[in-house]
C-alpha positions in Angstrom: 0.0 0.0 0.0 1.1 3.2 -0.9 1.8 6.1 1.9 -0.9 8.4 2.3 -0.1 10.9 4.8 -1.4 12.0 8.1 -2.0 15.1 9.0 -2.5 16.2 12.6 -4.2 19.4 12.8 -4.9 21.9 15.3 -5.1 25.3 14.1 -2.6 24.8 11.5 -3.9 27.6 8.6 -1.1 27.6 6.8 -0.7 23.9 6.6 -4.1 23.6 5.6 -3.5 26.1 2.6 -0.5 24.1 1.7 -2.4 20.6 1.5 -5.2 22.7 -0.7 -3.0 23.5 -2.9 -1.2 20.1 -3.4 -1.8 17.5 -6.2 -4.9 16.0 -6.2 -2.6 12.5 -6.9 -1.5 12.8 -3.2 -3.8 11.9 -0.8 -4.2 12.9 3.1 -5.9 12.5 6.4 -6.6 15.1 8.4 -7.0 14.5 12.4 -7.5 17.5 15.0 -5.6 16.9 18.0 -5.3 18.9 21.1 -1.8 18.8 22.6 -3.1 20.7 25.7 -5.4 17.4 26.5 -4.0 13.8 27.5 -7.3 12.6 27.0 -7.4 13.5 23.1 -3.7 12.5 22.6 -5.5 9.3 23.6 -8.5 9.4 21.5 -6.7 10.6 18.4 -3.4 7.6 18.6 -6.4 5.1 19.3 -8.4 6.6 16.1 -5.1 6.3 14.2 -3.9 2.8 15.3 -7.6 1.2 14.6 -7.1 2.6 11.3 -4.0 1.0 10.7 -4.6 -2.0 12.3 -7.8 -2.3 10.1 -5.6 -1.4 6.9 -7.8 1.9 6.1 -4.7 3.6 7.1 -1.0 2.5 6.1 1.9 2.0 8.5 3.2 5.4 9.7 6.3 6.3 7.8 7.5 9.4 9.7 6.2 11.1 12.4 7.1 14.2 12.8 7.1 15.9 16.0 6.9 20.1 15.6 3.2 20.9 17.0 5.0 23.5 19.4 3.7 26.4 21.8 5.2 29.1 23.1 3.9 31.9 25.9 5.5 35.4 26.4 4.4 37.4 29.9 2.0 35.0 30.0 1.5 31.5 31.4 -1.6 29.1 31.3 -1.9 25.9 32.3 -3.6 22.9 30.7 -6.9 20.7 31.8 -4.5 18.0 33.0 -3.2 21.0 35.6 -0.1 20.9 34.0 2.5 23.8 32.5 0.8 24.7 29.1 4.7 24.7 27.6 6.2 21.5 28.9 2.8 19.5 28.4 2.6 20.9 24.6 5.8 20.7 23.7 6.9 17.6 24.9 4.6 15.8 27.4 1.6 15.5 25.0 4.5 14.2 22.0 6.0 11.3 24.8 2.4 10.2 25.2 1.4 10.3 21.4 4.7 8.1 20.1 4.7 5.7 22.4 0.7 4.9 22.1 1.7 4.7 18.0 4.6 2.7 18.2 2.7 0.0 17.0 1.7 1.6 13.8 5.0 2.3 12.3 6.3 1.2 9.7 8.1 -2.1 10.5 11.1 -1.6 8.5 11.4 2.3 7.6 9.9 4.0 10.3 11.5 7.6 11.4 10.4 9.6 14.3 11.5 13.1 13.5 12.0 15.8 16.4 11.4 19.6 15.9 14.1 21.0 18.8 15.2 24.7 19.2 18.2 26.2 19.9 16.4 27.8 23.3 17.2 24.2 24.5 20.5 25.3 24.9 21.2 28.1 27.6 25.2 28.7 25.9 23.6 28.5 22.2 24.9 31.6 21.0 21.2 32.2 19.1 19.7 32.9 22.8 22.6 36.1 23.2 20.6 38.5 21.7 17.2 37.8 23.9 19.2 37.0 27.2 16.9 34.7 28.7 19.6 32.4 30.0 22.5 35.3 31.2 22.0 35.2 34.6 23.5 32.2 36.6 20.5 30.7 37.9 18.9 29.8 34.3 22.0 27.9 32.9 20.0 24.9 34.2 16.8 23.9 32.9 16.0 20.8 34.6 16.9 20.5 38.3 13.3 18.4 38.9 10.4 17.3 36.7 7.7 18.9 38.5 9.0 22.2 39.0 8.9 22.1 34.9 5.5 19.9 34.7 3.9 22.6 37.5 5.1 26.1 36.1 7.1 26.4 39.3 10.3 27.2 37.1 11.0 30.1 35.6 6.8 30.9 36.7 5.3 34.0 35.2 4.7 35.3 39.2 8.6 34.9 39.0 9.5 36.8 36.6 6.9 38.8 34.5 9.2 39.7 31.6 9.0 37.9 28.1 12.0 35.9 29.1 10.6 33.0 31.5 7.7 31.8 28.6 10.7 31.7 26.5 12.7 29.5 29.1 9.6 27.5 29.3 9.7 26.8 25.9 13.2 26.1 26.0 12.4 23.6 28.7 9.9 22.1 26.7 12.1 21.0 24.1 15.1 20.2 26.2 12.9 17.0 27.7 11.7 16.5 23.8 15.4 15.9 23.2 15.8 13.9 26.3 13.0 11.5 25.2 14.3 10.6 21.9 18.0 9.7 23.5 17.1 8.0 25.9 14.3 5.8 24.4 17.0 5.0 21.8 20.0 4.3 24.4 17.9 2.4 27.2 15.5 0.3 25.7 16.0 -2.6 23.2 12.1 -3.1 22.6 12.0 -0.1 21.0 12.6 -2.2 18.1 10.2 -4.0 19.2 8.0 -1.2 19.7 7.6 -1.1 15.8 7.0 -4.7 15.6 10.0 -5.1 14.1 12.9 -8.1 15.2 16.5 -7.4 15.8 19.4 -8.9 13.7 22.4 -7.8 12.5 21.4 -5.4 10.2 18.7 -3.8 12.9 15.7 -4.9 10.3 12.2 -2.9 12.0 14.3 -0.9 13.9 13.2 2.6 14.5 15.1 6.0 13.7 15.1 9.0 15.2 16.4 12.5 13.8 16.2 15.6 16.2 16.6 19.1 14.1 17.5 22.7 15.4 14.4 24.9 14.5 16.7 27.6 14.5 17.6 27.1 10.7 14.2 26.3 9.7 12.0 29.4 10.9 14.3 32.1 8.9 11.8 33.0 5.8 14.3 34.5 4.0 15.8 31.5 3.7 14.0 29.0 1.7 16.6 26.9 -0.2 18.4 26.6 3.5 15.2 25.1 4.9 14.5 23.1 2.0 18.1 21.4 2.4 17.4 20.7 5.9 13.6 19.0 5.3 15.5 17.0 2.5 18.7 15.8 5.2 16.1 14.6 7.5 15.6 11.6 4.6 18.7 11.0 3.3 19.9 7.9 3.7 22.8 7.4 1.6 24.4 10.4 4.1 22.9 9.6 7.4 21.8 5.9 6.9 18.8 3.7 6.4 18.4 4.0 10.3 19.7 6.9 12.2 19.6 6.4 15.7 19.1 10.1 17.9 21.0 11.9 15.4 20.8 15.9 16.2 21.1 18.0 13.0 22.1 21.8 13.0 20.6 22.6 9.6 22.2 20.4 7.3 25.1 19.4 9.9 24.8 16.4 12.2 26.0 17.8 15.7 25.4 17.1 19.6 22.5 18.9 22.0 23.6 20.5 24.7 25.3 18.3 27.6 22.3 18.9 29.8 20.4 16.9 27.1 22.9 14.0 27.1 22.7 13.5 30.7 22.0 10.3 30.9 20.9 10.5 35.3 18.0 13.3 34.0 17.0 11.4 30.9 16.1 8.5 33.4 14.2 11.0 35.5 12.1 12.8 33.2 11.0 9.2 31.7 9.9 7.9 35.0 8.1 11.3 36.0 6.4 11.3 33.0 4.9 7.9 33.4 3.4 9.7 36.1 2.4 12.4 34.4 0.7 11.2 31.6 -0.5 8.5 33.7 1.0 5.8 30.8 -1.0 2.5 31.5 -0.3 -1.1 30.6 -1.9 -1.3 26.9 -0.9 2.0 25.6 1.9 1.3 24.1 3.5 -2.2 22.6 7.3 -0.9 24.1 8.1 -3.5 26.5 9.6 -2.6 29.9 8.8 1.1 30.0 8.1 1.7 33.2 
C-alpha cells in the first residue's frame, strides 16, 4: 500500500493552505488533536492505530514531531493541571509516540523531532534575547515537577517575556531527552515497531532531532529546503539513524544537559506519572 499521509491538525492555517494547494494525486488524512489534553492525545493515537490495524490507514512512515507552543508574559496551564509549555511541547509528543509505536512502519519508520536552539542556555542564538544570562537559568531541569507545575521560571517569578521563552526552552530540552534516551535504554523499542533485531537492525526505528533555529528564517527557503531534505537522506545519514541531532544540514550534539544520561532516566519515570501511561498504551516492553 502506498503512503498516504497523516496530518494532525490543530489550528494549523497555513498547513491547511499548503495541502489545498497540493496534487490531487496525493492523498491525506486530516486528524485534529489537542496537545493541551492527555485525554485527546488518547482518543486521536487510538483513532489512528484502529485505522491502521484495520488497513484503512498504512503504516506510519514518519512522524514528525513540531506541533509546538510558546507563551511570552504569559502563562496558562492545561486541563491536565499541568504547565501549558512543557505539556505541549513535549509531554503530550511522549504520550502520542509511544501509544503509536505500533503503527509504524516495520522496517522504515523515522520519528523526526522539531528542537530549538532555546534548548540550549550557551547556544549563541539565545545572546541577543538573554533569557539564560544570569546564573540561575543555565540549568533547565533540576526536577520534573517544578517544569511539569510552572514552578520554574513561573510567570509570578518573573513577569518579563523571558521566562515563557525559558519554558519553551524547557519544553524542548525534555523532547530531546526523550528521543535519547528511548533509543539508548530500551532494546524493545525495536520491538516497539513490531519489528525483530538482527544484525542489520531490520524494524528498527530511527530518530532524527533538528535545530528549529535554521528552519524558521523566511528568508531563507533553499536553507530550509536542504534541511527538510537531510532529514531523509539515507545514503548520508543511513537507512536508520539512531538520535541523530542536526544543526541545519550538519549532524552535531545537543547540549550536555540533554545528554545527561541520570536526567533522561528521571524525566521518563516522571512522566509515566504524568501522563498516567498505562499497561496497553503502548507495545514498548519494559517502559516503566
Amino acid at each position: 500500500m502506498e503512503s498516504t499521509p497523516l496530518v494532525i491538525l490543530s489550528t494549523a492555517s497555513k498547513l491547511q493552505d499548503a495541502l489545498a494547494g497540493a496534487s490531487s494525486e496525493h492523498q491525506h488524512d486530516e486528524y485534529s488533536l489537542d496537545l493541551s489534553s492527555l485525554a485527546n492525545v488518547r482518543l486521536v493515537a487510538n483513532t489512528i492505530n484502529m485505522r491502521v490495524a484495520d488497513g484503512s490507514l498504512p503504516p506510519i512512515r514518519a512522524l514528525v514531531l513540531n506541533a509546538g507552543y510558546q507563551e511570552h508574559t504569559e502563562q496558562y496551564f492545561s486541563e491536565d493541571s499541568l504547565d501549558m509549555s512543557v505539556q505541549c511541547n513535549y509531554l503530550s509528543h511522549w504520550l502520542l509516540t509511544l501509544m503509536l509505536l505500533q503503527s509504524m512502519d516495520k522496517q522504515r519508520g523515522r520519528i523526526l523531532v522539531l528542537g530549538s536552539s532555546t534548548h540550549d542556555p550557551n547556544h549563541p542564538a539565545n545572546d541577543s534575547v538573554g533569557m539564560f544570562k544570569d546564573k540561575q537559568w543555565k540549568i533547565l531541569l533540576h526536577d520534573t515537577h517544578g517544569l511539569a507545575k510552572g514552578t520554574w521560571s513561573s510567570a509570578r517569578d518573573d513577569s518579563s517575556f523571558k521566562a515563557g521563552f525559558r519554558r519553551y526552552g524547557a519544553g524542548k530540552l525534555c523532547e530531546i531527552m526523550m528521543m535519547r534516551h528511548a533509543e539508548r535504554t530500551y532494546a524493545s523499542w525495536i520491538e516497539g515497531f513490531g519489528g525483530r533485531r538482527d544484525s542489520r537492525a531490520a524494524g528498527s526505528s530511527s530518530s532524527i532531532t533538528a535545530d528549529e533555529s535554521k528552519w524558521g528564517n523566511s528568508d531563507n527557503v533553499k536553507v530550509c529546503g536542504r534541511c527538510s531534505s537531510r532529514i531523509f537522506d539515507s545514503k548520508s545519514l543511513g537507512e536508520m539513524p539512531k538520535a541523530l541531532y542536526l544543526n541545519g544540514t550538519d549532524v552535531t550534539q545537543p547540549s550536555p544537559e540533554a545528554r545527561d544520561m541520570v536526567k533522561q532516566g528521571m524525566l521518563w519515570r516522571d512522566s509515566i506519572t504524568y501522563a498516567n501511561l498505562q499497561q496497553g498504551e503502548t507495545t514498548l516492553s519494559d517502559w516503566d
